[in-house]
Short mmCIF file of the C-alpha atoms (twelve columns), coordinates in Angstrom:
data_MODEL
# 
_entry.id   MODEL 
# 
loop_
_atom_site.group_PDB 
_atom_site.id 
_atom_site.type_symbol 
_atom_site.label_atom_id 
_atom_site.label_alt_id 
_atom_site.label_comp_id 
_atom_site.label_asym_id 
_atom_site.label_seq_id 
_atom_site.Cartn_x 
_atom_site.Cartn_y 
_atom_site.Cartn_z 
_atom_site.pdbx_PDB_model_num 
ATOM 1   C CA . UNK A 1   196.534 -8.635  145.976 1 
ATOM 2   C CA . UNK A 2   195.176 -6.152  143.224 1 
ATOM 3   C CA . UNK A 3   197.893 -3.965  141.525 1 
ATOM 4   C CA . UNK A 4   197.913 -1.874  138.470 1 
ATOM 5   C CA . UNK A 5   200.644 -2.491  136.624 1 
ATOM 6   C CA . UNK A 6   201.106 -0.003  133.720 1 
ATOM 7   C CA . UNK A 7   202.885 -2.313  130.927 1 
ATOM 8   C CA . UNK A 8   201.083 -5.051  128.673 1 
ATOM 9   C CA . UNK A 9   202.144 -8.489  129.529 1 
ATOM 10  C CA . UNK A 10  203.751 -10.534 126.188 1 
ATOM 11  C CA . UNK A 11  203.625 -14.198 125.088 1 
ATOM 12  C CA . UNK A 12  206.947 -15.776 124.913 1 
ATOM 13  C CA . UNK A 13  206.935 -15.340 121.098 1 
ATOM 14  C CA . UNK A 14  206.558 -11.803 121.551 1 
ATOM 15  C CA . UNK A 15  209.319 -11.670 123.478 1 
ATOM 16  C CA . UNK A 16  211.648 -14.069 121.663 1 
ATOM 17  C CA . UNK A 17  210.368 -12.593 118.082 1 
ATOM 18  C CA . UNK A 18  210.244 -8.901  118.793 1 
ATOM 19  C CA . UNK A 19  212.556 -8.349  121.902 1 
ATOM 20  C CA . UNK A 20  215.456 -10.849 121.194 1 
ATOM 21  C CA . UNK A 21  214.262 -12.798 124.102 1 
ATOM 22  C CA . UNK A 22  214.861 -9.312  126.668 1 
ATOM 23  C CA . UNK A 23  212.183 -9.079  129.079 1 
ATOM 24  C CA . UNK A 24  211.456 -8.797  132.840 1 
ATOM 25  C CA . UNK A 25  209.672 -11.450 134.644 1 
ATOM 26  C CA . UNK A 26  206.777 -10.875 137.490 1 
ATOM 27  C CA . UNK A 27  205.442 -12.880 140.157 1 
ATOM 28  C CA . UNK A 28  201.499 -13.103 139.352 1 
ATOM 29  C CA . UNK A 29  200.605 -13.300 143.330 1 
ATOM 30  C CA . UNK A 30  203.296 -10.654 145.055 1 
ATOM 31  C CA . UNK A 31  203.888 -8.726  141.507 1 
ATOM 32  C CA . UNK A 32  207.543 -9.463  142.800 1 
ATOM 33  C CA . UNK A 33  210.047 -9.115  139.658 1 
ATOM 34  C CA . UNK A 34  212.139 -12.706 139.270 1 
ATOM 35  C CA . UNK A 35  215.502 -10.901 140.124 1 
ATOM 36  C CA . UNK A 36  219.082 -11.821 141.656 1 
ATOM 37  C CA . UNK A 37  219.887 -11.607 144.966 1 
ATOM 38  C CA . UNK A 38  223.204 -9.444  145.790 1 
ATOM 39  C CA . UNK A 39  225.527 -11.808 147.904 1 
ATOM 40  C CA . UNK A 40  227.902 -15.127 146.005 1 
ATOM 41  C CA . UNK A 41  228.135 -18.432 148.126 1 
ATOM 42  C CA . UNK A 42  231.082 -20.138 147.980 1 
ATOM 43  C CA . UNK A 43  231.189 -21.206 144.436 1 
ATOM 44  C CA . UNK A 44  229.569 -18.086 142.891 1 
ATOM 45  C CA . UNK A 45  226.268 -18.683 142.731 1 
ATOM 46  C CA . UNK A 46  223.325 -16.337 144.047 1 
ATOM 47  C CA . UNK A 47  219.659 -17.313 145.744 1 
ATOM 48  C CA . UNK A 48  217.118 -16.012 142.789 1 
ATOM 49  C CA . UNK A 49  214.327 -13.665 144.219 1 
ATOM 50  C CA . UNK A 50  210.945 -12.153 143.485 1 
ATOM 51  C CA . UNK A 51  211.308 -8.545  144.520 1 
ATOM 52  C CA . UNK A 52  208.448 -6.973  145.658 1 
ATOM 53  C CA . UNK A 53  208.072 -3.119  144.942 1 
ATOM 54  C CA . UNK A 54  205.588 -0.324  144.009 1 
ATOM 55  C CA . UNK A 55  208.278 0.971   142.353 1 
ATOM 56  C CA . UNK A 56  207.810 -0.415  138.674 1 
ATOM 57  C CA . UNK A 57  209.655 2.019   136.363 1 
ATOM 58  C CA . UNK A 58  212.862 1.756   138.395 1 
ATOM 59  C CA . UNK A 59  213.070 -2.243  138.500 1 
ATOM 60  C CA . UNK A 60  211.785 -2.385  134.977 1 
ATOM 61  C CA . UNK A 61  215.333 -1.142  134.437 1 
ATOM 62  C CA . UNK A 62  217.547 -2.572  136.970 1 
ATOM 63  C CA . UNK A 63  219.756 -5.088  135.734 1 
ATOM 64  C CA . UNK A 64  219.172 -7.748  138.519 1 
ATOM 65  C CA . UNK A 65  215.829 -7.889  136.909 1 
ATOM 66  C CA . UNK A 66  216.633 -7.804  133.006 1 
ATOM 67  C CA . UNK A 67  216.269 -11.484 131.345 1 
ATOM 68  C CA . UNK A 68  217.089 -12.784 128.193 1 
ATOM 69  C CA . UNK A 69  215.153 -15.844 127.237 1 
ATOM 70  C CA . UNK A 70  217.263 -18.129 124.515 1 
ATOM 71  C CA . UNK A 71  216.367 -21.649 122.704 1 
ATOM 72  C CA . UNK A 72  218.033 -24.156 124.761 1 
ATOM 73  C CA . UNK A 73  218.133 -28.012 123.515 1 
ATOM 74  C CA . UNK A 74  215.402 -29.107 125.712 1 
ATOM 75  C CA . UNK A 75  213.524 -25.753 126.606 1 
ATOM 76  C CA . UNK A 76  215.144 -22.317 127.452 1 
ATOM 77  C CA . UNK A 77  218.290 -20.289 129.070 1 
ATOM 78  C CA . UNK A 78  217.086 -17.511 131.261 1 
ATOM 79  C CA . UNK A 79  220.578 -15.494 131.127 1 
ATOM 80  C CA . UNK A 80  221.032 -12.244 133.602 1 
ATOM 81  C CA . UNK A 81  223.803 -9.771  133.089 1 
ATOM 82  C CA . UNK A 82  223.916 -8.285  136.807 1 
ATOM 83  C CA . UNK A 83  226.373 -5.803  135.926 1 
ATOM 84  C CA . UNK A 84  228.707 -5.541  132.673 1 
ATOM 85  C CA . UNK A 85  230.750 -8.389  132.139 1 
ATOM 86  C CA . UNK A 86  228.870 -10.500 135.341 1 
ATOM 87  C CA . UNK A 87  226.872 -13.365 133.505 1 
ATOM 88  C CA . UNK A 88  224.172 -15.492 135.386 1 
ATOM 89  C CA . UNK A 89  222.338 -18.335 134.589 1 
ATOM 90  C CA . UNK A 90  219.287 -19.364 136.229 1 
ATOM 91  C CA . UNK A 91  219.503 -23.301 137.176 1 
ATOM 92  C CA . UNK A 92  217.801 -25.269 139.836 1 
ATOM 93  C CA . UNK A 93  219.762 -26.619 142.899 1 
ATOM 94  C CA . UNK A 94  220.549 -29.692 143.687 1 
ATOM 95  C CA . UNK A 95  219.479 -30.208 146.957 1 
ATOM 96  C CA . UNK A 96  215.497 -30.694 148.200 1 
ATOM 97  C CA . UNK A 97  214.651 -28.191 151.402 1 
ATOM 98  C CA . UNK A 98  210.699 -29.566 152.065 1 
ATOM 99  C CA . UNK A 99  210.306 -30.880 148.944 1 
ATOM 100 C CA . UNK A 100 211.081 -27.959 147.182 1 
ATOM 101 C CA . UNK A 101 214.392 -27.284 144.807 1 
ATOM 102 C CA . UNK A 102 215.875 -23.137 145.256 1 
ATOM 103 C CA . UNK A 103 216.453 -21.576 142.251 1 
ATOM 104 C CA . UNK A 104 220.062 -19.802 141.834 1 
ATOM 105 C CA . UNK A 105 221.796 -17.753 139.395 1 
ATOM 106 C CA . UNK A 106 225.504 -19.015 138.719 1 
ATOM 107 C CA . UNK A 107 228.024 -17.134 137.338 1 
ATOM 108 C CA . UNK A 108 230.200 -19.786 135.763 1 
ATOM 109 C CA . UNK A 109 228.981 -22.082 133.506 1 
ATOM 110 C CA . UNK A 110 228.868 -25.815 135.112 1 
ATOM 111 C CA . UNK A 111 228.645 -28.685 131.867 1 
ATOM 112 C CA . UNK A 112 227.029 -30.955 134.613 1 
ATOM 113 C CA . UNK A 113 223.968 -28.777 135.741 1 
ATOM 114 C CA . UNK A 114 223.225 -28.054 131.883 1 
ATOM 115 C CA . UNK A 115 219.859 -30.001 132.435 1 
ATOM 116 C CA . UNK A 116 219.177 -27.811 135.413 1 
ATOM 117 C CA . UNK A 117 219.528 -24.751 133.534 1 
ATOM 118 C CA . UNK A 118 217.129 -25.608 130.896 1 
ATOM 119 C CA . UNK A 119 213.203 -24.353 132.030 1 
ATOM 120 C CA . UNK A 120 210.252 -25.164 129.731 1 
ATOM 121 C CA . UNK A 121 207.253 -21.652 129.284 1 
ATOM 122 C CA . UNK A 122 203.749 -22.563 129.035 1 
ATOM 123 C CA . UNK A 123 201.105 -20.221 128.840 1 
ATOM 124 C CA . UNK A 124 198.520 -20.993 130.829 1 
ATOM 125 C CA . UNK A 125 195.115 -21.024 128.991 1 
ATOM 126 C CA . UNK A 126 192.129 -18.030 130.218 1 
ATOM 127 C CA . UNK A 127 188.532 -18.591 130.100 1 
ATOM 128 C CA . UNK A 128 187.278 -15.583 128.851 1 
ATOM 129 C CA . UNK A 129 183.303 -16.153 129.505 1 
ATOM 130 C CA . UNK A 130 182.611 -12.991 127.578 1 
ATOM 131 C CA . UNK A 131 184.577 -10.419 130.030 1 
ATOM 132 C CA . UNK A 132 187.470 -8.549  128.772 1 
ATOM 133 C CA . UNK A 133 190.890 -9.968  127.992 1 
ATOM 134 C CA . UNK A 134 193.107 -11.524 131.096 1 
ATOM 135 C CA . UNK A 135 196.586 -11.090 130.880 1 
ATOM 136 C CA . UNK A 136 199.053 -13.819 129.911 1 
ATOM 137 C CA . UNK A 137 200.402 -15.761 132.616 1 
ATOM 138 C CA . UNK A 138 202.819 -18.514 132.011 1 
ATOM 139 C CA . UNK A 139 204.263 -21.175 134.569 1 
ATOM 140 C CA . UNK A 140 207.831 -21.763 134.460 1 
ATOM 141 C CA . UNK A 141 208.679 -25.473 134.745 1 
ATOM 142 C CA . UNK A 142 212.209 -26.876 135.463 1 
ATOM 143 C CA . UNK A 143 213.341 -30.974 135.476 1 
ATOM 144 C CA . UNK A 144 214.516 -33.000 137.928 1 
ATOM 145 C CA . UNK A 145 217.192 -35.480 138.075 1 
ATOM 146 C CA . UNK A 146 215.097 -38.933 137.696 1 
ATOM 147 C CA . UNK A 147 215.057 -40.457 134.305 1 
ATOM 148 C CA . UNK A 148 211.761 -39.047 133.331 1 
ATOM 149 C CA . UNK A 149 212.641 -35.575 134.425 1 
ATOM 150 C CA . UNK A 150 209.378 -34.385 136.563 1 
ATOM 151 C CA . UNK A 151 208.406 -31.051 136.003 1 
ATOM 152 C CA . UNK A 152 208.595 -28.593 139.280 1 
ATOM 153 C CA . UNK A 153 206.847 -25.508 139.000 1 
ATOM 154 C CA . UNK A 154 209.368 -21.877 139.516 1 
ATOM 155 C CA . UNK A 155 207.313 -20.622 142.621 1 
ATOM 156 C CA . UNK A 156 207.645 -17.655 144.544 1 
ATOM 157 C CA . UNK A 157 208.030 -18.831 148.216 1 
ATOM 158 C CA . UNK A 158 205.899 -17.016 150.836 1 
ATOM 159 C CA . UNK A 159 207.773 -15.629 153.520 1 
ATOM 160 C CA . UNK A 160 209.353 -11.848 152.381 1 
ATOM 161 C CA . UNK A 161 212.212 -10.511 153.847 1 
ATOM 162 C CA . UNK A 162 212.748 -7.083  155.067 1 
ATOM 163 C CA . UNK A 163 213.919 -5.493  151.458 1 
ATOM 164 C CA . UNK A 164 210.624 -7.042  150.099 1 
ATOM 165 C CA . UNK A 165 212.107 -10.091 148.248 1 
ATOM 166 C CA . UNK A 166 210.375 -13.794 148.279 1 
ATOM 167 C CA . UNK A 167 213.067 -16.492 147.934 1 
ATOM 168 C CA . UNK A 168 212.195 -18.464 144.016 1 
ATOM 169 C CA . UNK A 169 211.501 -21.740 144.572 1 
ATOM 170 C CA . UNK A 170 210.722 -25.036 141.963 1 
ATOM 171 C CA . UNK A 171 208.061 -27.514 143.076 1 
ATOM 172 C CA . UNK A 172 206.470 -30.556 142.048 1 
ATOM 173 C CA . UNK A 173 202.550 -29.255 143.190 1 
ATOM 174 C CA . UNK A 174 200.812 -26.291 142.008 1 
ATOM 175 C CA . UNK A 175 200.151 -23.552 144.888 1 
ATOM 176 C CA . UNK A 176 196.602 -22.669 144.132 1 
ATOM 177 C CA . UNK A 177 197.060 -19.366 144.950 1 
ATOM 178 C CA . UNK A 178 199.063 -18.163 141.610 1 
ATOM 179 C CA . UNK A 179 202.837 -18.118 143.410 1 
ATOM 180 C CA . UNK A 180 203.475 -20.472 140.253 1 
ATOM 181 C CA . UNK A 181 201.991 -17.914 138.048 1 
ATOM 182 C CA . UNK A 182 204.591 -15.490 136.021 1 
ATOM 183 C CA . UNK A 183 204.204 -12.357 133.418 1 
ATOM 184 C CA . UNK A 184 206.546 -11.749 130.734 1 
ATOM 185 C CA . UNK A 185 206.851 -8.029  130.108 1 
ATOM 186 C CA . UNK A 186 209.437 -6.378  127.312 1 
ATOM 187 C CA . UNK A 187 212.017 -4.213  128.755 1 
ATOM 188 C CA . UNK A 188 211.267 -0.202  128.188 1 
# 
């Protein structure tokens, strides 16, 4: 998929340094924004989504899509404030569905899934070969709950539903095909 996207992609000390950790986050292989979807389960906690638009301006804006990235003990928060006075963190489930862990926003605070709210940024290194710059792409990795704490990769899933959202997913393989892939862009 070939897109123009009409913003400069940041590293995450741009965003941390100059942006006070505000950005939005974007799927490298749908361009889908890493947003929250609108329903609460039982306990208050919402499926996390990349949303796949044309429209960029409009969900550069939108509040379901507005991160802010903080210093966490082991990593970083990723912190969404869906509407005023509605906090989310993103955190990894607990359950496996095919291997794979679903990513949620919660809205209360849980002491006990403090290691699954902590995600580790690394930007992934681009081989120039004398052609113009690449973006910065970074892959978001979350732990598990062994002793070691494996690193799953934040994936967008594949299947898109009809308002154009992929369901955010963490596994333990790279997709080869860049699902695992995310830009970091500052807020307008």
């Amino acid at each position: 998929m070939s897109k123009c996207f009409p913003h400069l992609t940041l590293s995450l000390e741009e965003v941390i340094n100059n942006h006070d950790g505000m950005c939005v986050i974007i799927n490298r292989a749908y361009f889908g924004f890493l947003s929250l979807g609108s329903g609460l389960d039982s306990v208050g906690d919402t499926i996390a989504v990349a949303y796949e638009t044309d429209d960029y301006e409009k969900w550069m804006r939108d509040s379901t899509c507005i991160w802010q990235i903080s210093q966490a003990p082991e990593g970083y928060y990723f912190k969404n404030e869906r509407a005023p006075g509605e906090e989310f963190y993103l955190f990894r489930g607990a359950d496996r569905d095919q291997g794979d862990y679903t990513i949620y926003g919660e809205s209360e605070w849980h002491d006990d899934r403090k290691k699954r709210t902590q995600f580790d940024i690394m930007p992934i290194p681009v081989l120039h070969d004398g052609g113009p710059p690449a973006p910065i792409s970074h892959y978001i990795t979350v732990g598990d709950d062994s002793f070691y704490g494996r690193g799953y990769y934040l994936k967008s899933g594949v299947a898109k539903s009809e308002s154009g959202s992929h369901q955010v997913y963490a596994t333990l393989n790279h997709t080869g095909d860049h699902r695992d892939e995310w830009y970091l862009f500052a807020v307008p």
